[in-house]
ZAMARGU-4260 file (C-alpha; in steps of 0.2 Angstrom, whole numbers, plus 5000, padded with zeros to 4 digits):
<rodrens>
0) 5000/5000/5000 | 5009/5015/4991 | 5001/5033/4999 | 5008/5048/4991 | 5001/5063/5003
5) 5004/5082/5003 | 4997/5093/5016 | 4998/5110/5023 | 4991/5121/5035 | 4991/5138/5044
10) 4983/5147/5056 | 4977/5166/5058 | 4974/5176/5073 | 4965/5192/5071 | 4956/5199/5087
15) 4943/5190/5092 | 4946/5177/5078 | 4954/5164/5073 | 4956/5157/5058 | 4964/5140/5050
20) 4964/5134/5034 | 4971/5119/5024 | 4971/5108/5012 | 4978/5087/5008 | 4980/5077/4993
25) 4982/5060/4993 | 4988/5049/4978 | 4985/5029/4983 | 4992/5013/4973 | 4988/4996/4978
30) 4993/4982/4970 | 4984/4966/4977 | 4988/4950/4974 | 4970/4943/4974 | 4970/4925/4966
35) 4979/4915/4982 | 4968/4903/4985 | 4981/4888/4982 | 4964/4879/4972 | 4964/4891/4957
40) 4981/4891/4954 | 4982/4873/4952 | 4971/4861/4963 | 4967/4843/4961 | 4953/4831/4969
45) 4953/4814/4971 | 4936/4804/4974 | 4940/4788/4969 | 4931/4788/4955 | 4944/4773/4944
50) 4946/4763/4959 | 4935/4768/4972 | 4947/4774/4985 | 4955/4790/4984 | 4969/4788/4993
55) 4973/4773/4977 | 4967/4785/4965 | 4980/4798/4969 | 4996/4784/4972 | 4989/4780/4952
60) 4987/4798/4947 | 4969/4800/4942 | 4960/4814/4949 | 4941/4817/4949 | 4943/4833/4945
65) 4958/4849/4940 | 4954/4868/4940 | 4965/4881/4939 | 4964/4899/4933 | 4966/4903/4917
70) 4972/4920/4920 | 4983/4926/4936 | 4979/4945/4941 | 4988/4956/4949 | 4975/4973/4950
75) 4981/4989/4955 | 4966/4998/4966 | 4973/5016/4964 | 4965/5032/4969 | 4967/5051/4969
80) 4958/5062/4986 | 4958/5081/4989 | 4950/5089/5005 | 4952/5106/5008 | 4944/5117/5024
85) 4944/5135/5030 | 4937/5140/5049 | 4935/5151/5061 | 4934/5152/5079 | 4926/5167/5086
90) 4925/5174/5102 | 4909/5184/5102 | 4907/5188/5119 | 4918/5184/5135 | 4905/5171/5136
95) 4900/5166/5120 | 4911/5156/5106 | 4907/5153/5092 | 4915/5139/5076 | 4910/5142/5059
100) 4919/5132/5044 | 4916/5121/5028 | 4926/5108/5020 | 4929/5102/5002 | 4926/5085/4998
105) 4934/5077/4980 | 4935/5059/4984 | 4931/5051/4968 | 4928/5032/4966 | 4945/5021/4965
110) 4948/5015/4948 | 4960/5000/4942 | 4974/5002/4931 | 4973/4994/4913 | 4957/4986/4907
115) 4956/4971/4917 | 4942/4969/4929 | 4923/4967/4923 | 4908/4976/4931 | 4891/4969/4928
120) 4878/4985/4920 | 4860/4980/4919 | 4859/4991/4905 | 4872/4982/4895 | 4864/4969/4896
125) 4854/4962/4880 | 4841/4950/4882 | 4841/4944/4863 | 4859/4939/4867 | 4855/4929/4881
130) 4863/4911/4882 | 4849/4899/4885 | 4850/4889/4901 | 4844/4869/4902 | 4829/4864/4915
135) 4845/4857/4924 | 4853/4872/4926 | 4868/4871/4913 | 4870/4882/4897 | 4866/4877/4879
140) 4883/4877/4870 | 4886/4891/4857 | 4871/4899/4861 | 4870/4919/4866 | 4886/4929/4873
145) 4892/4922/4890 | 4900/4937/4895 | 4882/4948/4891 | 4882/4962/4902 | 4901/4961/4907
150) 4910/4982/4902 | 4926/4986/4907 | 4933/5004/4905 | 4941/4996/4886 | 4919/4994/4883
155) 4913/5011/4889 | 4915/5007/4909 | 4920/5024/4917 | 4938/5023/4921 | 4935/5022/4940
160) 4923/5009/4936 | 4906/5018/4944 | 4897/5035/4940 | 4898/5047/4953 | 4898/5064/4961
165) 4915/5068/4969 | 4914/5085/4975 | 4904/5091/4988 | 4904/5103/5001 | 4901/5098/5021
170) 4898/5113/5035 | 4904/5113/5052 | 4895/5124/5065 | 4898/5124/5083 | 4896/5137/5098
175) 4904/5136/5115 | 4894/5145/5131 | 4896/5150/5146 | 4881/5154/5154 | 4888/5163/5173
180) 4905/5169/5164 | 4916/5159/5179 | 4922/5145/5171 | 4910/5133/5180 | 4898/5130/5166
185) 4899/5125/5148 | 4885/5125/5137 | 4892/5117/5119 | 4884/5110/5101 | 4890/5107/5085
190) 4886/5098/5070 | 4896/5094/5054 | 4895/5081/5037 | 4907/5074/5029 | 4909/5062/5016
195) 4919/5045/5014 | 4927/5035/5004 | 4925/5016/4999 | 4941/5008/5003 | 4939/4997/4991
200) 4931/4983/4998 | 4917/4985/4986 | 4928/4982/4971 | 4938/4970/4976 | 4927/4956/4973
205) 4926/4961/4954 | 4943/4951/4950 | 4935/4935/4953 | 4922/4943/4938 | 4925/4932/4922
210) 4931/4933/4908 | 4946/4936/4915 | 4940/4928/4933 | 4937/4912/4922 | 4941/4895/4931
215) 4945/4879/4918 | 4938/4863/4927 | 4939/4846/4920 | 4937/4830/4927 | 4943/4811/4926
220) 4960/4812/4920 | 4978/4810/4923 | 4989/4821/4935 | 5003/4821/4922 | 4994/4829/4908
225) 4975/4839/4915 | 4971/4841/4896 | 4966/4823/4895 | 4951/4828/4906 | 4934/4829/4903
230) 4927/4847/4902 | 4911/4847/4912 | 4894/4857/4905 | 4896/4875/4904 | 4888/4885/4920
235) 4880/4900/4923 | 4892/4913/4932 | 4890/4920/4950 | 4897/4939/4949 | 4899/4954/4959
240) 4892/4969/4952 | 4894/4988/4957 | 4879/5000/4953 | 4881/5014/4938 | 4876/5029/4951
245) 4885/5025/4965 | 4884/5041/4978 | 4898/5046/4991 | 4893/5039/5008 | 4890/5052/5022
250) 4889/5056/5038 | 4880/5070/5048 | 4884/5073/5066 | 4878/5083/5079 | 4877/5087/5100
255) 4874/5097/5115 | 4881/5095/5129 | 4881/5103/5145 | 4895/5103/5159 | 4898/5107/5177
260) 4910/5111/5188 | 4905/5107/5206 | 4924/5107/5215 | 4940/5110/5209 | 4940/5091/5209
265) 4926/5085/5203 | 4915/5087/5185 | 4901/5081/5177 | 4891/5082/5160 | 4876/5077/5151
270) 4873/5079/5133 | 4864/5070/5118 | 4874/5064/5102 | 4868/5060/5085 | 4875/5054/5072
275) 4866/5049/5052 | 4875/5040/5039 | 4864/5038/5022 | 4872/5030/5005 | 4883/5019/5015
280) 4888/5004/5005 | 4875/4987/5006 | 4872/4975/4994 | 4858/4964/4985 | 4855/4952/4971
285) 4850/4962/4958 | 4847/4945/4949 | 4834/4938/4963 | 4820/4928/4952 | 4805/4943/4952
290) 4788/4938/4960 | 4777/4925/4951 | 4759/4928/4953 | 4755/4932/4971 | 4770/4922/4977
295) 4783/4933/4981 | 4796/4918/4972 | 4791/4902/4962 | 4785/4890/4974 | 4796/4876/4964
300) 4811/4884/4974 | 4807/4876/4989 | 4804/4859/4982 | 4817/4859/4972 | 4809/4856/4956
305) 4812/4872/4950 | 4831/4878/4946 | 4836/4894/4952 | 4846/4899/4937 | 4832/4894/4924
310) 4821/4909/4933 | 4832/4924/4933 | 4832/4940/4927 | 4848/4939/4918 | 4848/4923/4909
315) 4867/4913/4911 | 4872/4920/4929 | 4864/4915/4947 | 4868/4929/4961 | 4872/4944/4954
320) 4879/4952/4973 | 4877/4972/4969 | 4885/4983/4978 | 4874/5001/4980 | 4877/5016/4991
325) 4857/5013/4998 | 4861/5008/5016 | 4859/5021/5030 | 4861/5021/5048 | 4858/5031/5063
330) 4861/5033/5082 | 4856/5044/5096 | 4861/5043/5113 | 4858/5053/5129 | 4877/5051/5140
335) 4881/5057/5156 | 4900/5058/5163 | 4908/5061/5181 | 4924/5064/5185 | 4931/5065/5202
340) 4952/5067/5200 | 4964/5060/5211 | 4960/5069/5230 | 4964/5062/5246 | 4968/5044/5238
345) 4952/5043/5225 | 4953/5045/5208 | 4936/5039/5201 | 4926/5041/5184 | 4910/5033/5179
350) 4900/5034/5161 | 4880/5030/5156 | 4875/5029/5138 | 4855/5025/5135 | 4854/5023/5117
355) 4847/5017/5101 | 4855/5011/5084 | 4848/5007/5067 | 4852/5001/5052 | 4848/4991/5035
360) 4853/4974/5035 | 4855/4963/5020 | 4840/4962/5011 | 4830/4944/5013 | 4820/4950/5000
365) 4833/4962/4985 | 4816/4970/4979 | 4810/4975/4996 | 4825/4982/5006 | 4815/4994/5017
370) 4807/4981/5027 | 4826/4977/5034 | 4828/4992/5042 | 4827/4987/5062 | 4841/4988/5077
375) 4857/4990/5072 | 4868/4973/5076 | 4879/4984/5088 | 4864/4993/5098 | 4867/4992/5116
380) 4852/5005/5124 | 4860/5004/5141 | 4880/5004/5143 | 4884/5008/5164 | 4904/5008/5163
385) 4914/5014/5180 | 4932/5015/5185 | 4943/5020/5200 | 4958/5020/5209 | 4960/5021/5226
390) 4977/5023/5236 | 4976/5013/5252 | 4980/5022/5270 | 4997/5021/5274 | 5004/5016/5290
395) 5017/5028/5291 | 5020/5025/5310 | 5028/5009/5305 | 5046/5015/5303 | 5054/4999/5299
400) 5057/4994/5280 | 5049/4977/5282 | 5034/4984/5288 | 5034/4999/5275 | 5039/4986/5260
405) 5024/4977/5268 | 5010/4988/5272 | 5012/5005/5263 | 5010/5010/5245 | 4996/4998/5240
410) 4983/5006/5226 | 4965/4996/5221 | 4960/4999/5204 | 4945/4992/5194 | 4933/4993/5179
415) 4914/4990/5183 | 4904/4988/5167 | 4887/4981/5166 | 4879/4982/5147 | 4862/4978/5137
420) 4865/4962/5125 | 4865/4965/5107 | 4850/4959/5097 | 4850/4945/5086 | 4839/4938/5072
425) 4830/4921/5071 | 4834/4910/5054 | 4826/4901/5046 | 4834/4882/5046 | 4819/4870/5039
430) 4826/4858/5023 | 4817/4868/5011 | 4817/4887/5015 | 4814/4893/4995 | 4823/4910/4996
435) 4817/4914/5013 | 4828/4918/5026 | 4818/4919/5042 | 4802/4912/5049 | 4784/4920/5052
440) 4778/4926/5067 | 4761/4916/5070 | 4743/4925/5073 | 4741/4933/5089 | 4757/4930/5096
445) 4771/4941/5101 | 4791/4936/5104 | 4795/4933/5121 | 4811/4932/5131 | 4813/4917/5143
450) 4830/4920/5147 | 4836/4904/5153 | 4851/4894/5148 | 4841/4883/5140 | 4828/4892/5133
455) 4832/4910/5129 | 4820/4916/5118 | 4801/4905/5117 | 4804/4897/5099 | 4785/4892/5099
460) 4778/4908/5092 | 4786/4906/5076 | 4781/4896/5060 | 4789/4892/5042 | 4782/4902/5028
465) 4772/4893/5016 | 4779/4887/4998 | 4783/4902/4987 | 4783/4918/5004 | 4795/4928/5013
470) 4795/4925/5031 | 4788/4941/5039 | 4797/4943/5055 | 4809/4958/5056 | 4828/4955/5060
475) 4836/4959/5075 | 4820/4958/5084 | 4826/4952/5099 | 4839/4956/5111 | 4853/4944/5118
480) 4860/4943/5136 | 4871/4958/5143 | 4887/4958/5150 | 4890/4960/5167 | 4908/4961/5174
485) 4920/4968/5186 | 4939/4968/5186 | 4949/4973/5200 | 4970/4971/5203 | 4981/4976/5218
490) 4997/4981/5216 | 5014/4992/5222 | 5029/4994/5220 | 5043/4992/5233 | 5059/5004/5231
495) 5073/4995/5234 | 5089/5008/5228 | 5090/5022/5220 | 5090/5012/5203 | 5080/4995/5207
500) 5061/4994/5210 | 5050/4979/5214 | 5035/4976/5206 | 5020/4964/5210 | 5002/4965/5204
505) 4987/4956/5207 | 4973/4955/5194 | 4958/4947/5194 | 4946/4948/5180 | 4927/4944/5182
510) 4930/4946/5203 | 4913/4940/5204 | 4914/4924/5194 | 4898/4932/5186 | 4891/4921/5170
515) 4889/4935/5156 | 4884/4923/5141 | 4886/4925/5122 | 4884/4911/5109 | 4867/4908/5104
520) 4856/4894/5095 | 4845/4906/5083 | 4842/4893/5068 | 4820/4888/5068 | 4820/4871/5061
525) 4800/4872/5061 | 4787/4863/5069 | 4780/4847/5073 | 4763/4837/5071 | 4758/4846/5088
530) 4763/4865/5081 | 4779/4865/5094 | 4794/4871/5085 | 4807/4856/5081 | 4819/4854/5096
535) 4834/4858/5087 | 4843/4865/5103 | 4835/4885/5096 | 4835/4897/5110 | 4849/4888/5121
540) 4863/4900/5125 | 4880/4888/5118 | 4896/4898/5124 | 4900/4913/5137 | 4913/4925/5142
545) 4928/4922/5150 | 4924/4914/5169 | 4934/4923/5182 | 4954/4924/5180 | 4968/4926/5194
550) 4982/4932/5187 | 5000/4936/5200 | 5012/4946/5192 | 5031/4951/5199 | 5043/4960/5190
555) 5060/4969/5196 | 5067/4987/5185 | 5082/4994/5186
</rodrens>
């Protein structure tokens, strides 16, 4: 990873302002090596398919089947980013400050060196040219183009492989207030967007995209000349598409906060923080069969009797995994602090967050993202988090140096956290789940939390979808156990000379041996004859956190 970076900045004081400005440029090349999977370079399989055991099929040298690439990549992901930014800081009033700024964005998409990674378009792709695909699922030889759809910048694909609008322009206002002029009290808000760059992680899939992502497979031959294989039918392709507009992510931000001063010691604040992100990246299968009638898919899916690629919007390829700048996200959170610094041996501080977290998950259905917006994965509403360290009395009277290696010197220190679990979505696990992802909720019943180790969640309410349907339930519907923990340690050091200290420490890490559990068995299986759900162990917790830990540590420095 090659970065190129030029900056500068300066600074102006005139009066009651203060002004900055600045600007950075940043030229990026990275060359990845992204075939090393040792398989496509070479990989053979033995089945046993000459003689029935693999292990003699390999001492013999016939493999069941050979694949390699049939062209090694080395991309370049390269890009060019300029931000530039101009503020001031004013101080209006002896009690009033105010900041005032905007910043430049030009982030362009990355783009690839050469010609030689392929993006799916919808729009280049011709139906009349469209291989046809067998009931079984394989491709009629020599019929239609294989590669239909496929551009790359040498076909009319933008050089940085995706269409969209680099510059924009992002405020940042803020004040500062002090409502009594002393120094006790501080009123502050603010609010900025800003806009951010892709790193690439939506484009790196597109090496794999053939023709040049091709993989040669043939089958029943010899390990001292592949050729002699049997090539197998022709398949549809699975590729990784990014969308023709494709808008910069961003992120607005905002708070208030207020703070007090009670001693010279000893602080505290509240405030509410928000922060929005919209066009972040998600993707979806643009080539997801459409609705059939008033099925939301062909019910043959579920069965089996249907093949997937025989149904597809674009004929000759199965999951078409289309990266789009459609995601959002969003948090709000009320968050108190105190802070009481070290006085009289205590040094303490102790944090609570009550908040809330959305975002869009992966689309069970691609033509319906909107029902997946629900809790956000990482949403904890209640986070209490406390810390201290306290200096033990000393026993000064005790003169002797045994009795002050002993006794004086000592500090306590720990971290008490307790934490709302994260929530978690059901799946759907029956044999034949179509294109359906989670279950229903059934009639007249609502999702209930049993919170056992057994039994977590009540599995009962929920049914499969029929044949042919979506299951309706929402994800990240309910919520998984907290965390509740409290590490401590004991330590001092012992002076011995001027040069050589004594060290020892004594940790121990969930004191309280308390059980804070994480794993969880979230797959429904179904029901039975009687309507229970299918006891496939769903709803018992299956790992935890760390129990607790003693941990004795000596050390000597000089």
């Amino acid at each position: 990873h090659n970065i190129l970076e030029a900056a500068d900045n300066f600074s102006w004081i005139i009066g009651a302002h203060s002004f900055k400005a600045g600007a950075i440029y940043e030229h990026s090349v990275t060359p990845v090596g992204a075939q090393v999977d040792p398989g496509t370079q070479g990989g053979f399989s033995f089945t046993g398919y000459s003689t029935g055991n693999p292990m003699a099929d390999f001492l013999l040298g016939n493999f069941q089947q050979y694949s390699q690439l049939e062209t090694s990549l080395m991309p370049s992901y390269n890009y060019n980013h300029f931000e530039a930014y101009a503020q001031d800081t004013w101080k209006a009033t002896r009690k009033l400050t105010l900041n005032l700024g905007v910043r430049y964005f030009d982030i362009p998409h990355l783009y690839v060196a050469g010609s030689i990674l392929y993006n799916f378009v919808p729009s280049a792709f011709d139906p009349a040219k469209a291989v046809t695909v067998n009931p079984d699922g394989t491709i009629a030889p020599g019929t239609g183009n294989r590669y239909n759809g496929l551009v790359n910048p040498a076909g009319g694909l933008p050089t940085d492989l995706v269409q969209n609008t680099a510059i924009r322009f992002g405020p940042r206002l803020g004040f500062s207030y002090d409502p009594t002029g002393q120094g006790r009290w501080a009123i502050r808000a603010g609010y900025g967007m800003g806009w951010y760059r892709v790193q690439g992680n939506d484009s790196y899939g597109l090496v794999g995209n053939p023709p040049n992502g091709n993989i040669g497979i043939v089958y029943n031959g010899p390990i001292d000349n592949p050729s002699l294989g049997a090539a197998g039918a022709l398949s549809p392709f699975s590729v990784v598409s990014l969308a023709e507009h494709y808008p910069s992510p961003v992120v607005q931000s905002w708070s208030l906060d207020i703070q007090h001063q009670f001693a010279s010691k000893t602080a505290a604040s509240i405030g509410f923080v928000g922060t929005l992100g919209t066009h972040t990246d998600t993707s979806r299968n643009i080539n997801q069969p459409l609705p059939d009638g008033a099925y939301d898919f062909n019910p043959g899916l579920n069965n089996g009797s249907v093949i997937l690629s025989t149904i597809v919007p674009y004929a000759g390829y199965t999951n078409i995994s289309q990266h789009v700048e459609e995601g959002a996200a969003s948090y709000s959170g009320l968050q108190a602090h105190a802070q009481h610094q070290m006085s009289r041996g205590l040094m303490a501080e102790v944090s609570y967050t009550f908040s809330k977290a959305m975002a869009t998950a992966s689309p069970q259905n691609a033509y319906n993202p909107n029902a997946e917006r629900s809790l956000a994965s990482w949403d904890r509403p209640n986070m209490l988090i406390a810390n201290y360290v306290y200096e033990l009395p000393s026993f000064a009277a005790h003169r002797g140096f045994l009795e002050r290696a002993v006794l004086d010197g000592w500090q306590w220190t720990g971290i008490v956290q307790f934490q709302s679990g994260n929530p978690f979505t059901v799946g759907l696990g029956t044999p034949t789940p179509g294109l359906a992802t989670r279950p229903n909720l059934q009639s007249g019943m609502h999702e209930k939390l049993v919170k056992s180790v057994t039994q977590w969640f009540d599995p009962n309410v929920y049914t499969a979808p029929a044949a042919g349907y979506f299951g309706t339930l929402r994800p990240y519907s309910l919520r998984g156990p907290g965390i509740v923990d409290w590490d401590t340690a004991l330590f001092k050091s012992i002076k011995l000379t001027e040069r050589l200290t004594y060290l020892i420490r004594c940790d121990a890490f969930n004191v309280l041996n308390h059980p804070s559990w994480s794993g969880l068995n979230t797959s429904f299986a179904g029901t039975n004859a009687s309507g229970q759900a299918i006891d496939n162990g769903i709803g018992q917790i299956t790992s935890a956190h760390d129990p607790r830990i003693l941990q004795l540590n000596m050390k000597l420095e000089f």
